[in-house]
C-alpha angles and dihedrals in degrees: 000000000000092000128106134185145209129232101212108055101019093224118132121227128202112231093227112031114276099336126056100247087224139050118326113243094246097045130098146184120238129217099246084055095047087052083039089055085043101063093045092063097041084051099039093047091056085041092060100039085063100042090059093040085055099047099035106025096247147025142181146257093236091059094058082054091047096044101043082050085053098051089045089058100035089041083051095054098051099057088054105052111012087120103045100042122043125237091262098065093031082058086050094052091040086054087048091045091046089045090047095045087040090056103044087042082051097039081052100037107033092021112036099024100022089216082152097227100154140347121205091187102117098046117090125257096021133164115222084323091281100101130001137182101263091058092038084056087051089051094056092060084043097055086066092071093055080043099055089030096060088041093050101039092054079047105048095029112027108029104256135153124283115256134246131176139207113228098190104137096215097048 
């Protein structure tokens, strides 16, 4: 499904390296883990809203939208390839998720619709104000929390197994 091959050669590649990067063809997601990834981004949107109404005085709607997107896919991938990647590198995916999501939220909500949320201008490294490195690098140290959350929760509420991780930093 994720293969392609060349004709010239008639050799088949694999997109990402020796895995598919996403499901398995013959993997699917139940319907207690979609309810199960449900619940993580509806959490994890309102966790976040008051987070940052706590730390910065004030948030936004939009951001309870962005960062419940963000826990669904981080929570996702998680449950895909907790085994085969280590926390390191799930924690890496989960900061480039968050800045993707954080960009296209900002792009709709300061650019489109000039609601003014926020305004990265003045942070190095930024892209058109609407994400920049230092909070890229943050995210990388959030994404932990929609990480442990999804695995936990299986644990604690639906019966599923306990988590490990691997904490190989080149894996």
């Amino acid at each position: 499904m994720y293969r392609f091959s060349s004709f010239s050669n008639n050799k088949t590649y694999h997109y990402l390296g020796k895995e598919d990067f996403f499901m398995k063809e013959n993997k699917k997601i139940t319907k207690e883990e979609r309810l199960q990834l449900g619940f993580v981004a509806i959490l994890g949107g309102f966790l976040y809203f008051y987070l940052e109404n706590f730390v910065r005085g004030f948030s936004h709607y939009s951001m309870i939208l962005c960062a419940g997107i963000s826990f669904y896919c981080i929570g996702y991938l998680s449950k895909m390839k907790r085994k085969q990647y280590s926390i390191f590198r799930l924690m890496a995916l989960g900061a480039l998720i968050i800045t993707t999501f954080e960009f296209l939220t900002g792009i709709l909500v300061n650019i489109v619709l000039d609601l003014k949320v926020w305004n990265y201008e003045n942070q190095p490294f930024h892209i058109l104000g609407q994400i920049c490195l230092p909070y890229s690098l943050l995210w990388f140290f959030l994404a932990l929390v929609p990480i442990l959350l999804q695995d936990y929760l299986g644990y604690l509420l639906f019966h599923q197994e306990k988590p490990s991780y691997r904490i190989n930093i080149f894996h």
